[in-house]
C-alpha positions in Angstrom: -16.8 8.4 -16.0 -14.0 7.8 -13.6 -11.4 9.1 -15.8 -13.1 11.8 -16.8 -13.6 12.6 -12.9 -10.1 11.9 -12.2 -8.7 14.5 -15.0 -11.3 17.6 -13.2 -9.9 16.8 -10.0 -6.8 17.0 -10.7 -7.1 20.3 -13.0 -8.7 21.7 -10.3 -5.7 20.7 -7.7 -8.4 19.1 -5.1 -7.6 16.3 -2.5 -9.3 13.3 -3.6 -9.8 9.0 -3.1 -12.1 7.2 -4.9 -13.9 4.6 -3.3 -14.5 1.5 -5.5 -17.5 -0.6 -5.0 -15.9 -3.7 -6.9 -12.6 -4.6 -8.5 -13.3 -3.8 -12.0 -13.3 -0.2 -11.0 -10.3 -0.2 -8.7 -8.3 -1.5 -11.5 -8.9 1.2 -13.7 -8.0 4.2 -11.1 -4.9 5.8 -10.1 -3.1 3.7 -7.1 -2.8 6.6 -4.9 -5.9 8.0 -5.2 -8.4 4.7 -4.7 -10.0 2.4 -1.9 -11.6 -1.0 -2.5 -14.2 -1.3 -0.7 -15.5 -4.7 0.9 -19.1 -4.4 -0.2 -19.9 -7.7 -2.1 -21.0 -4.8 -5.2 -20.5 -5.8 -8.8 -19.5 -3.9 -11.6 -23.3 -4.1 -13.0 -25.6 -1.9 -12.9 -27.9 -1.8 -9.7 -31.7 -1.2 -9.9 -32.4 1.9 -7.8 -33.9 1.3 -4.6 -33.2 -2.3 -4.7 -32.1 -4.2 -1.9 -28.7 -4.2 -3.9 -28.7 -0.6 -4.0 -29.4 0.2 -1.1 -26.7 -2.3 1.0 -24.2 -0.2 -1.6 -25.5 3.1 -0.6 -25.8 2.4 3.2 -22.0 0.9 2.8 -20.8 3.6 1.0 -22.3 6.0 3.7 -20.6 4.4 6.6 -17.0 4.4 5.0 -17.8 8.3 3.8 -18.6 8.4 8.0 -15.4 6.2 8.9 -12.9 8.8 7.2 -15.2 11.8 8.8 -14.4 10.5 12.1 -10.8 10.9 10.9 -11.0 14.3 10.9 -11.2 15.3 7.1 -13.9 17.1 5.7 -15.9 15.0 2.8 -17.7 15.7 -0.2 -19.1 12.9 -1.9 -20.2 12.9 -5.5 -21.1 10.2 -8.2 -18.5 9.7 -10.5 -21.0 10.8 -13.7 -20.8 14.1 -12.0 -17.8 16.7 -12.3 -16.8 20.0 -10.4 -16.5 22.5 -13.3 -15.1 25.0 -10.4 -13.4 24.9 -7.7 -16.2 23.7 -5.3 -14.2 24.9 -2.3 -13.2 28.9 -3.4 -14.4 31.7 -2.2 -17.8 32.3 -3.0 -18.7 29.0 -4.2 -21.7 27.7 -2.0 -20.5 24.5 -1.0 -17.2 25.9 0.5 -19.4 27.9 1.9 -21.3 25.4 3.7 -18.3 23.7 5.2 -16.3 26.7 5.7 -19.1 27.7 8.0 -18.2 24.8 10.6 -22.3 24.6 10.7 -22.8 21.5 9.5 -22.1 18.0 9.3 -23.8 16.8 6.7 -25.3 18.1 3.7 -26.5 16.5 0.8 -28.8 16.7 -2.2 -32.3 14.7 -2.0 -32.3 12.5 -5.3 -35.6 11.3 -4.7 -37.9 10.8 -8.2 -41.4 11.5 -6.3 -43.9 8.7 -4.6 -43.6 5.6 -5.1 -44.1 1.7 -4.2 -41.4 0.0 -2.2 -41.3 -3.3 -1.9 -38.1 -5.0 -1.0 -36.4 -7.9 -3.0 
């Protein structure tokens, strides 16, 4: 997936770091484009909503907000996702968004429905 990410990106000329949740994926990406990330993650597979997941998600939110503060604008995406299209030209509805100056966050809800929590 990363690869695949990387090559859009660049074909599309955008601005882009990856942040990698453990080693195994830092390795594999370009060295000017990446940042290890002190997380604890492993390259497995976390169950969704687990306590595992969710210290990775809330991680991986406060480094998205640390390089915010910075002054850059963000998108974040998972890597099994790819821009087709320049997400940021004119009439694309992202750029939209952040072109606006509107908003500081915006983001998708990937929610599957109700459901029992109970932590691990």
């Amino acid at each position: 997936f990363l690869q695949n990410w990387e090559c859009h990106a660049k074909r599309l000329a955008l601005d882009w770091v990856v942040l990698a949740l453990d080693q195994e994926a830092y390795q594999v990406l370009s060295t000017s484009a990446r940042v290890l990330l002190a997380t604890g993650s492993t390259s497995g597979s976390l169950e969704y909503l687990s306590k595992g997941f969710n210290l990775m998600s809330l991680n991986t939110l406060a480094t998205v907000f640390e390089v915010m503060k910075e002054g850059f604008d963000v998108v974040f995406t998972d890597s099994d996702n790819v821009f087709l299209s320049d997400p940021f030209a004119a009439g694309a509805s992202l750029g939209r968004l952040i072109r606006s100056q509107r908003y500081d966050y915006v983001y998708q809800l990937n929610w599957p429905g109700p459901r029992v929590y109970s932590p691990a």
